[in-house]
PDBQT receptor file of N, H, CA, C and O in Angstrom, charges set to zero:
ATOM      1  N   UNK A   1     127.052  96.520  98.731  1.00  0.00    +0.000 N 
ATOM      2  CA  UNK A   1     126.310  95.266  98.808  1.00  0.00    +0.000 C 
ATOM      3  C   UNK A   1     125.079  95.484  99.673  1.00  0.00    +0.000 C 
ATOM      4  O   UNK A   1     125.310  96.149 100.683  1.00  0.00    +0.000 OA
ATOM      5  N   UNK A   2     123.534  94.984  99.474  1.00  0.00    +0.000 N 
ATOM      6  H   UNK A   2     123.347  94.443  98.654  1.00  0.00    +0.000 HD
ATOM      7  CA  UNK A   2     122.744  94.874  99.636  1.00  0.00    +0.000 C 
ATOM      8  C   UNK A   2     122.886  93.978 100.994  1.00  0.00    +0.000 C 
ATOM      9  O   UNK A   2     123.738  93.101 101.130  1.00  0.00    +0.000 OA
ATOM     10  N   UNK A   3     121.896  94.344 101.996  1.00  0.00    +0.000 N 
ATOM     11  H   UNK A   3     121.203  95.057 101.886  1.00  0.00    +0.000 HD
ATOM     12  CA  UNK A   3     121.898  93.244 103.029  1.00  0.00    +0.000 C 
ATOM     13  C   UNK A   3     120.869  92.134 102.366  1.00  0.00    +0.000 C 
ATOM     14  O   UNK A   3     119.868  92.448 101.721  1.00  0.00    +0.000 OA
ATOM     15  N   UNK A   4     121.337  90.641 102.666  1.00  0.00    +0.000 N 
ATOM     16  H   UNK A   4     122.150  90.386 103.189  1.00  0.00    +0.000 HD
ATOM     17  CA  UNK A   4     120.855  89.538 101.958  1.00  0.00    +0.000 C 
ATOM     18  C   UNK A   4     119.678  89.189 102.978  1.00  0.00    +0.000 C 
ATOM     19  O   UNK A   4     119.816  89.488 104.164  1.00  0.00    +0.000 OA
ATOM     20  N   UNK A   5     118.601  88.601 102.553  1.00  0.00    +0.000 N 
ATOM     21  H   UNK A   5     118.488  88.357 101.590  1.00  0.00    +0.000 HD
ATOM     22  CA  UNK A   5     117.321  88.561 103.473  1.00  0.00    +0.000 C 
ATOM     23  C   UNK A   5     118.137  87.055 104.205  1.00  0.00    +0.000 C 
ATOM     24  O   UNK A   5     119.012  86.299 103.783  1.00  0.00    +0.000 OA
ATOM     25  N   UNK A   6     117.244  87.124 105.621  1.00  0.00    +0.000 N 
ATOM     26  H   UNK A   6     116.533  87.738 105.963  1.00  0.00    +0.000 HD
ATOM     27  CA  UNK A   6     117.567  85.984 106.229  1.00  0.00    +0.000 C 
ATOM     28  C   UNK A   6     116.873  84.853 105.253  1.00  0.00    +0.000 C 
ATOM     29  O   UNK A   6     117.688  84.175 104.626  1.00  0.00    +0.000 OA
ATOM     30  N   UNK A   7     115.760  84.614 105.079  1.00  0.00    +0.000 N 
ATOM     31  H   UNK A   7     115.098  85.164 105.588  1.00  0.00    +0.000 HD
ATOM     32  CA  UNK A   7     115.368  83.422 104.403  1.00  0.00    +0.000 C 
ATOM     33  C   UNK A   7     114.703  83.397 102.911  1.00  0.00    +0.000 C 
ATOM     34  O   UNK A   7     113.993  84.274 102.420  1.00  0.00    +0.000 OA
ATOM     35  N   UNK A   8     115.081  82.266 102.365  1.00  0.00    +0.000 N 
ATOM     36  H   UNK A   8     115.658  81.553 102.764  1.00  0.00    +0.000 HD
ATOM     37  CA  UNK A   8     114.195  82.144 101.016  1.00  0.00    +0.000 C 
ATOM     38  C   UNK A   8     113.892  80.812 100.089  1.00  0.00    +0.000 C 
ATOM     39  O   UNK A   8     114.216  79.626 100.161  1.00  0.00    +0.000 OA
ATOM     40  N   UNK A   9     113.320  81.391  99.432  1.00  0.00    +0.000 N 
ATOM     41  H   UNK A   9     113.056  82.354  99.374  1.00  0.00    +0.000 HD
ATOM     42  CA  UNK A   9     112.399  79.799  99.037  1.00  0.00    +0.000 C 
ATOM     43  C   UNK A   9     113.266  78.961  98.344  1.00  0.00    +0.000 C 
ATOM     44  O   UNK A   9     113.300  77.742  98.511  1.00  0.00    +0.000 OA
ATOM     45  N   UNK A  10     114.250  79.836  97.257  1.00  0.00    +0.000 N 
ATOM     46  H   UNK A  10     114.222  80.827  97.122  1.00  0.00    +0.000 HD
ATOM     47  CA  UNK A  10     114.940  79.214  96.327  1.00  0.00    +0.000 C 
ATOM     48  C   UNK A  10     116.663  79.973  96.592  1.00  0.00    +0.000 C 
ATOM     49  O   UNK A  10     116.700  81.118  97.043  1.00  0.00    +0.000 OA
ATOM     50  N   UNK A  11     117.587  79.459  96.371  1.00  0.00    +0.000 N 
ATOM     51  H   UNK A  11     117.557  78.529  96.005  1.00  0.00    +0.000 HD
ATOM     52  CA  UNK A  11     119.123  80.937  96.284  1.00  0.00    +0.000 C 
ATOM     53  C   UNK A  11     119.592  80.219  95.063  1.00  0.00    +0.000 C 
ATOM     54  O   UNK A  11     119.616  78.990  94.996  1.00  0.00    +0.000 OA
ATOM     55  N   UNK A  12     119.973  81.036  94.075  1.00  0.00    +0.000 N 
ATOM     56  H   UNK A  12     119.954  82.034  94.129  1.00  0.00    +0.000 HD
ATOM     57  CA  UNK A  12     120.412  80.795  93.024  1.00  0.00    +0.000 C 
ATOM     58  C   UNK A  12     122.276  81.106  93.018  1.00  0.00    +0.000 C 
ATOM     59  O   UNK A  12     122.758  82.189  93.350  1.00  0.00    +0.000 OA
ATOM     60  N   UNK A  13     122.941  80.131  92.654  1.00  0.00    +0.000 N 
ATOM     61  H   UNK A  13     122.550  79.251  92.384  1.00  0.00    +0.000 HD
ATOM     62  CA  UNK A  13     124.286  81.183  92.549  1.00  0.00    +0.000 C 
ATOM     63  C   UNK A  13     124.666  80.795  91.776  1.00  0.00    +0.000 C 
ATOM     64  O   UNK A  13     124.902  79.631  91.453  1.00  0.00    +0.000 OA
ATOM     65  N   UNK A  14     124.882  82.248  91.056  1.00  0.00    +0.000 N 
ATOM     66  H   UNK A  14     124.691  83.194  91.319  1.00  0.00    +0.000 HD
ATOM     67  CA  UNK A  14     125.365  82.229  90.143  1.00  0.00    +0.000 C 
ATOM     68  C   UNK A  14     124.752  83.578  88.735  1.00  0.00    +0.000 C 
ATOM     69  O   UNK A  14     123.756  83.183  88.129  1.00  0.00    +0.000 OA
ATOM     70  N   UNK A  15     125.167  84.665  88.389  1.00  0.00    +0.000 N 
ATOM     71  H   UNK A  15     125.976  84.986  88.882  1.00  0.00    +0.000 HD
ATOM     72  CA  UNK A  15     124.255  85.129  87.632  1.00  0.00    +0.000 C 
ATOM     73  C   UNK A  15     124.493  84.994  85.823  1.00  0.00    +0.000 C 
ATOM     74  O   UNK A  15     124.283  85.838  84.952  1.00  0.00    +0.000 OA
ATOM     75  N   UNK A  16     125.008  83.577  85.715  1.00  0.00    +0.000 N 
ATOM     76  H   UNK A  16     125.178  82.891  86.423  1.00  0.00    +0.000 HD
ATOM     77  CA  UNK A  16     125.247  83.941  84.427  1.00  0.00    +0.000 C 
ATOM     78  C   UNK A  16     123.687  83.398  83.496  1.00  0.00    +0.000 C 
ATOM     79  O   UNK A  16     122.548  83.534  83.942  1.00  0.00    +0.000 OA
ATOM     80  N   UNK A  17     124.016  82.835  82.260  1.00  0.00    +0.000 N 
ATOM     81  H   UNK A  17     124.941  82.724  81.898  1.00  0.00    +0.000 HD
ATOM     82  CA  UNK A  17     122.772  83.024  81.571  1.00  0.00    +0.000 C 
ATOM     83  C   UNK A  17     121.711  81.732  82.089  1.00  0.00    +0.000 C 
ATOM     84  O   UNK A  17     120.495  81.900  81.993  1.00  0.00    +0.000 OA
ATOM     85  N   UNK A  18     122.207  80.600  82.575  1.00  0.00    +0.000 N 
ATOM     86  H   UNK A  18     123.194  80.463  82.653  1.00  0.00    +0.000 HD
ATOM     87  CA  UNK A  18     121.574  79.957  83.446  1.00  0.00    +0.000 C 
ATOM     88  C   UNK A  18     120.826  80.129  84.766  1.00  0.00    +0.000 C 
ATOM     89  O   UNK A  18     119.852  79.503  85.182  1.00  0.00    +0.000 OA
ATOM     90  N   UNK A  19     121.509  81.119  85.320  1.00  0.00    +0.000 N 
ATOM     91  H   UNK A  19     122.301  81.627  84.982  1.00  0.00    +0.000 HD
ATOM     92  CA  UNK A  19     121.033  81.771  86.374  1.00  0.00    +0.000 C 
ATOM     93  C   UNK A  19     119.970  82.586  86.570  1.00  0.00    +0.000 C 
ATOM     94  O   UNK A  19     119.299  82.624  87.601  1.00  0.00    +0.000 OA
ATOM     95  N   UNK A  20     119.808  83.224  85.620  1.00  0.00    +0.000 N 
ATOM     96  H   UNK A  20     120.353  83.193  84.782  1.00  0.00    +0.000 HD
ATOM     97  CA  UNK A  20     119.194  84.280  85.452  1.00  0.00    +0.000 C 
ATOM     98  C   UNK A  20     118.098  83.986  84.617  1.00  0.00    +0.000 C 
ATOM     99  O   UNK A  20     117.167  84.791  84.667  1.00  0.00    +0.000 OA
ATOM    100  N   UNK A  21     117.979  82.897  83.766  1.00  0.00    +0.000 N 
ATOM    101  H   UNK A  21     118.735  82.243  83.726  1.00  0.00    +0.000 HD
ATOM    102  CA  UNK A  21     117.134  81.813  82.956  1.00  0.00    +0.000 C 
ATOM    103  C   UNK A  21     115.898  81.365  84.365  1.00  0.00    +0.000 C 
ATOM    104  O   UNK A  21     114.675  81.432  84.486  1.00  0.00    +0.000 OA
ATOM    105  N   UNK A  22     116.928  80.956  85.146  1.00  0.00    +0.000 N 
ATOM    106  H   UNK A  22     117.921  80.902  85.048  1.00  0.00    +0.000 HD
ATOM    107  CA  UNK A  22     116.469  80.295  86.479  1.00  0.00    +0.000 C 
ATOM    108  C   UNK A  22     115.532  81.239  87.325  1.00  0.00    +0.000 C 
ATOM    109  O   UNK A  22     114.391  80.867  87.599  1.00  0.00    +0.000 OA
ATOM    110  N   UNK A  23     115.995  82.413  87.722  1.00  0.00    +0.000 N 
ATOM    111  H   UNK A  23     116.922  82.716  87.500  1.00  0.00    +0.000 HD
ATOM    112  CA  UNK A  23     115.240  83.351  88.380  1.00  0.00    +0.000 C 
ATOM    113  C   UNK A  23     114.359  83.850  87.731  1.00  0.00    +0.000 C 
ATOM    114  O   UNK A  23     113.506  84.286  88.504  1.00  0.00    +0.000 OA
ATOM    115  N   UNK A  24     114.051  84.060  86.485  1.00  0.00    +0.000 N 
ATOM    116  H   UNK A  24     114.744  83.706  85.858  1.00  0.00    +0.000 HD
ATOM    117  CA  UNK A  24     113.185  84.219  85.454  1.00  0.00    +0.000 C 
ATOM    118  C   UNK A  24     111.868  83.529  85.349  1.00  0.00    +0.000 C 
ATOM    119  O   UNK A  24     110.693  83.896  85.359  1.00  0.00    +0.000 OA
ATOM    120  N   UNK A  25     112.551  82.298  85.236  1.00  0.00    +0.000 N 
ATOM    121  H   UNK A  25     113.505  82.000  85.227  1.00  0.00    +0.000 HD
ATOM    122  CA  UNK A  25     111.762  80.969  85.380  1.00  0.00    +0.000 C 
ATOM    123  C   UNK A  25     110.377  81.160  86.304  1.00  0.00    +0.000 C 
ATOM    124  O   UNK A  25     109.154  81.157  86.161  1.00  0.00    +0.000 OA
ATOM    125  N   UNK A  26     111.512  81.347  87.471  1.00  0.00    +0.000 N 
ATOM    126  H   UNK A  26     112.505  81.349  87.587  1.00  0.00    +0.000 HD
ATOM    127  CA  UNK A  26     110.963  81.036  88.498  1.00  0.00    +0.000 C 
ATOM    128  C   UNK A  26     109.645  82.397  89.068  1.00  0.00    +0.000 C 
ATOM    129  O   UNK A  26     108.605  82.117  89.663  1.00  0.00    +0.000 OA
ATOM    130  N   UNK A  27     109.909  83.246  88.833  1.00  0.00    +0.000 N 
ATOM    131  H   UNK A  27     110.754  83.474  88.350  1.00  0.00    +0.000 HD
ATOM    132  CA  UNK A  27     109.493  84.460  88.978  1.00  0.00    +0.000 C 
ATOM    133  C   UNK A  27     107.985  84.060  88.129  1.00  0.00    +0.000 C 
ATOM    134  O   UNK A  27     106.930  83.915  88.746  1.00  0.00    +0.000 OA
ATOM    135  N   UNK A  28     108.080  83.933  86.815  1.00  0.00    +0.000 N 
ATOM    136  H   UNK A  28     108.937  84.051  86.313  1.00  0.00    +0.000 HD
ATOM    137  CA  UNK A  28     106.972  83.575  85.923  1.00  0.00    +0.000 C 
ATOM    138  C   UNK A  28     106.000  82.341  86.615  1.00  0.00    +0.000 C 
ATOM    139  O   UNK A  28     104.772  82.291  86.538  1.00  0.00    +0.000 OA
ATOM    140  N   UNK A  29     106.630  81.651  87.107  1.00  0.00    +0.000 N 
ATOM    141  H   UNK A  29     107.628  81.691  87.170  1.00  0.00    +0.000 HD
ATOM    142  CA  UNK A  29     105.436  80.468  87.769  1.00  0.00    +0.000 C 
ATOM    143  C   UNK A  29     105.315  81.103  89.527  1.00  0.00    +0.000 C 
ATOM    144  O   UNK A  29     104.983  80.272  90.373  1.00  0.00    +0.000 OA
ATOM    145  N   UNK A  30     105.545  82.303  89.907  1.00  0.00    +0.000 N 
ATOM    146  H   UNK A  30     105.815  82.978  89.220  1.00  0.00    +0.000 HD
ATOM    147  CA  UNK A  30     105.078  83.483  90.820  1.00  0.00    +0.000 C 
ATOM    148  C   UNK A  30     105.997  82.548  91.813  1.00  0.00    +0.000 C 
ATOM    149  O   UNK A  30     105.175  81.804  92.347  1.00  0.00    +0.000 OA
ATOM    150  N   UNK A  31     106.924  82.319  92.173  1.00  0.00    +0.000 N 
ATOM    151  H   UNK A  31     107.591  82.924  91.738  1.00  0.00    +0.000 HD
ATOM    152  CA  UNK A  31     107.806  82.512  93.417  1.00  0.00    +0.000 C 
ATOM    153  C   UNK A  31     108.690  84.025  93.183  1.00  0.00    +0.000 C 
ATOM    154  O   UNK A  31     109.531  84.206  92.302  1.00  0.00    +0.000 OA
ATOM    155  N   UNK A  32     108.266  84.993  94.182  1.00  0.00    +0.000 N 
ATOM    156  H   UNK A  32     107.583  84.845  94.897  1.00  0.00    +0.000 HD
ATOM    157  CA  UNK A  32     108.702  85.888  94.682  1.00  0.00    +0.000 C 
ATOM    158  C   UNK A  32     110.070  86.052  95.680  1.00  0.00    +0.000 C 
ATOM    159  O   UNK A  32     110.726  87.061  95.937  1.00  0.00    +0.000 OA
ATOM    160  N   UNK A  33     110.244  84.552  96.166  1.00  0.00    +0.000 N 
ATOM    161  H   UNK A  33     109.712  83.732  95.957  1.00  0.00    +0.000 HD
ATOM    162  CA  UNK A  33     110.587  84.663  97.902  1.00  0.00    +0.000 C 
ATOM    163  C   UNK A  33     112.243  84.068  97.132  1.00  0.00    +0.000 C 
ATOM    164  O   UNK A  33     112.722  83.121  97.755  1.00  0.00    +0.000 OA
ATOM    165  N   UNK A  34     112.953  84.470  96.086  1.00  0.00    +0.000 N 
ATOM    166  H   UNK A  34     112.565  85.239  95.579  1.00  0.00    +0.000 HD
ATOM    167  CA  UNK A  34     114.449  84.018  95.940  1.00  0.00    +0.000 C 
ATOM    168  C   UNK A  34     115.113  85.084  95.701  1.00  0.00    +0.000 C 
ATOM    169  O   UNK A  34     114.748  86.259  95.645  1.00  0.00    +0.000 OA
ATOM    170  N   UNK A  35     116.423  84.450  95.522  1.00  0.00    +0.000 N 
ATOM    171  H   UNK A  35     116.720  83.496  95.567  1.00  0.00    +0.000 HD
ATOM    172  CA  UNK A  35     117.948  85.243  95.653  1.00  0.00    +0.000 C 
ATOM    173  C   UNK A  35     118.781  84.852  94.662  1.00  0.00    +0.000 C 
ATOM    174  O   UNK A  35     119.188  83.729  94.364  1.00  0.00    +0.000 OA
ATOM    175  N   UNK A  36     118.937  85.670  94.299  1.00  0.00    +0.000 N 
ATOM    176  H   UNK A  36     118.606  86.582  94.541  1.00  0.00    +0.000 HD
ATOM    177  CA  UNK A  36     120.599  85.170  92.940  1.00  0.00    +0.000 C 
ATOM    178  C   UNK A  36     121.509  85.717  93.264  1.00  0.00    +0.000 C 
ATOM    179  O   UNK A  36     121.501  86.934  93.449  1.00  0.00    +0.000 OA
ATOM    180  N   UNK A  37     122.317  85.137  93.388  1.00  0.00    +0.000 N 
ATOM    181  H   UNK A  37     122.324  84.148  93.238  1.00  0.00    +0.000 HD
ATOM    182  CA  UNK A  37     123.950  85.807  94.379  1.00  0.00    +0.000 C 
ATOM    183  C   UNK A  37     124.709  85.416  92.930  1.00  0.00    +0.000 C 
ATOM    184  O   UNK A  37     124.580  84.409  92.234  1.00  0.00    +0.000 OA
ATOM    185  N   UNK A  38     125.536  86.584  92.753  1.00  0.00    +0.000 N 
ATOM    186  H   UNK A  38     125.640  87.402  93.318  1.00  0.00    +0.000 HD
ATOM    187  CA  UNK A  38     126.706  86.885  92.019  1.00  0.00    +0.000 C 
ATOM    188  C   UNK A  38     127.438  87.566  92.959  1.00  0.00    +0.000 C 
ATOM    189  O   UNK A  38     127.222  88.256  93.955  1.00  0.00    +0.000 OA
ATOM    190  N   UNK A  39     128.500  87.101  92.243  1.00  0.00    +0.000 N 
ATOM    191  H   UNK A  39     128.676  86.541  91.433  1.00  0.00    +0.000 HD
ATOM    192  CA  UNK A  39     130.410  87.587  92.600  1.00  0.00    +0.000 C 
ATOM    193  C   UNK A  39     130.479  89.057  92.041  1.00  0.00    +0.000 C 
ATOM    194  O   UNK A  39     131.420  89.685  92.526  1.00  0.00    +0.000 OA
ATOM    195  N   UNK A  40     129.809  89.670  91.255  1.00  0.00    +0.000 N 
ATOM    196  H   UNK A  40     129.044  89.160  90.862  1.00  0.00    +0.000 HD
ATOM    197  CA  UNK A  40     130.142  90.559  90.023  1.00  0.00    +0.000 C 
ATOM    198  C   UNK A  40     128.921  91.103  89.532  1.00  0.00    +0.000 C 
ATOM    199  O   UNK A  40     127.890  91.333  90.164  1.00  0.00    +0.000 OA
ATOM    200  N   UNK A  41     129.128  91.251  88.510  1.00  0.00    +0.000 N 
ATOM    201  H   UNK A  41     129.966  91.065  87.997  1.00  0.00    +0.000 HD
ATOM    202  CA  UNK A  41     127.448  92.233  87.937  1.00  0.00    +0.000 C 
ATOM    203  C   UNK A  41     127.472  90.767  87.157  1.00  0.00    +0.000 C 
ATOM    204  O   UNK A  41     128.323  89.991  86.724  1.00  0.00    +0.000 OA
ATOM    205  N   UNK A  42     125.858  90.866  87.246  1.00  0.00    +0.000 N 
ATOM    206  H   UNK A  42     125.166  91.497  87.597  1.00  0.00    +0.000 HD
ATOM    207  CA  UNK A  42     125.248  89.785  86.121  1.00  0.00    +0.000 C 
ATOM    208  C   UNK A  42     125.619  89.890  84.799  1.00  0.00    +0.000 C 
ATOM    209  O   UNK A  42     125.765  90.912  84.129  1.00  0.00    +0.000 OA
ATOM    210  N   UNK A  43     125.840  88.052  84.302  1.00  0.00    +0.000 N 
ATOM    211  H   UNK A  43     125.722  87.221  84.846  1.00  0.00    +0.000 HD
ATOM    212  CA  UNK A  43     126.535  87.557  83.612  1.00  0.00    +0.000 C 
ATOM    213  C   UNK A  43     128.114  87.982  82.691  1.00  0.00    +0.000 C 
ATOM    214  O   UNK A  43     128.676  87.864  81.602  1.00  0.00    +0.000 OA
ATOM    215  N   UNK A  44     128.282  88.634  84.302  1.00  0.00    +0.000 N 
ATOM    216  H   UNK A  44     127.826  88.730  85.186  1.00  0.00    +0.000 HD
ATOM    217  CA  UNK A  44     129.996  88.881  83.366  1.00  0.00    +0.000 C 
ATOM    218  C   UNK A  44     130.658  87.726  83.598  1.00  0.00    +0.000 C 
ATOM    219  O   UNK A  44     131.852  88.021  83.553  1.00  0.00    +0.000 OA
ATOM    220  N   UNK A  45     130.568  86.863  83.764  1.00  0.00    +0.000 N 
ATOM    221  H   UNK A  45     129.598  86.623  83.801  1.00  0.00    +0.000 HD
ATOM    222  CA  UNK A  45     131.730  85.517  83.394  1.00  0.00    +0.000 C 
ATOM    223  C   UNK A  45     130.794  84.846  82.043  1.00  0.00    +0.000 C 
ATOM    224  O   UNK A  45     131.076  83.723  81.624  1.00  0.00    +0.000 OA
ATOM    225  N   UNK A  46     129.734  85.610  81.465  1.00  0.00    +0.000 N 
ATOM    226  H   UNK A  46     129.504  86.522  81.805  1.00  0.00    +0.000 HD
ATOM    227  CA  UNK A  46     129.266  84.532  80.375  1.00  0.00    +0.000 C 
ATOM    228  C   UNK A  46     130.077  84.886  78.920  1.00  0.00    +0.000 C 
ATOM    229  O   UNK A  46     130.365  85.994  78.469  1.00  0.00    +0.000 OA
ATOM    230  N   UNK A  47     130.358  83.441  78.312  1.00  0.00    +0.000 N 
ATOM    231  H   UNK A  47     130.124  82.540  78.679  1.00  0.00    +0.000 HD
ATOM    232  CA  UNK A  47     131.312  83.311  77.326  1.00  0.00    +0.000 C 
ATOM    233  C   UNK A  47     130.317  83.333  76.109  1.00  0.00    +0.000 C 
ATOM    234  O   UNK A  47     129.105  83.166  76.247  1.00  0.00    +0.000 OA
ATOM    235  N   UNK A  48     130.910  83.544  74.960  1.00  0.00    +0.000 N 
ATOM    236  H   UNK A  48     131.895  83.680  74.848  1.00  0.00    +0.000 HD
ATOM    237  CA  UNK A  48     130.025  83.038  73.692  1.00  0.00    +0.000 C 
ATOM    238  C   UNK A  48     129.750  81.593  73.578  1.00  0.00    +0.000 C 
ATOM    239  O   UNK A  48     128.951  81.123  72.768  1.00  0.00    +0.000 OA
ATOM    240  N   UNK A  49     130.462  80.888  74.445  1.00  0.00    +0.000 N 
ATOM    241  H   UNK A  49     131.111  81.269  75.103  1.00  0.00    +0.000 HD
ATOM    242  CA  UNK A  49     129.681  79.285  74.232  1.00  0.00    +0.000 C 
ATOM    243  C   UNK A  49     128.323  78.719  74.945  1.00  0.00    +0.000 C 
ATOM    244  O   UNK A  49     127.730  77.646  74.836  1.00  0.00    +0.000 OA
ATOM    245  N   UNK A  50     128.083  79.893  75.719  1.00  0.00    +0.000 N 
ATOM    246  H   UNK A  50     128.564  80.765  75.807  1.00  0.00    +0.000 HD
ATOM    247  CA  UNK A  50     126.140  79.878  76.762  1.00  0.00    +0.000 C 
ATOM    248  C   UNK A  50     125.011  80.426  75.712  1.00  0.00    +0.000 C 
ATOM    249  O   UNK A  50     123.833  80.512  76.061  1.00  0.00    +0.000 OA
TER     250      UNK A  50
């Protein structure tokens, strides 16, 4: 595990396809300064119904 920065603009949790939709998002309209915390590797809890 990565040490997590003390502060940030946005924390996302969660990396499934919403999540990662989200950090995407967000990245494209230039916020740099977030975090997406997963339990696991990204989107392994996503089902065929996302």
């Amino acid at each position: 595990m990565t040490d997590l920065p003390t502060t940030a603009r946005a924390v996302i949790i969660g990396g499934g396809i919403v999540g990662c939709s989200v950090a995407y998002h967000l990245g494209k309209l230039g916020w740099s300064d977030t975090v997406l915390l997963e339990r696991k590797k990204l989107t392994s809890g996503t089902t065929f119904h996302a």
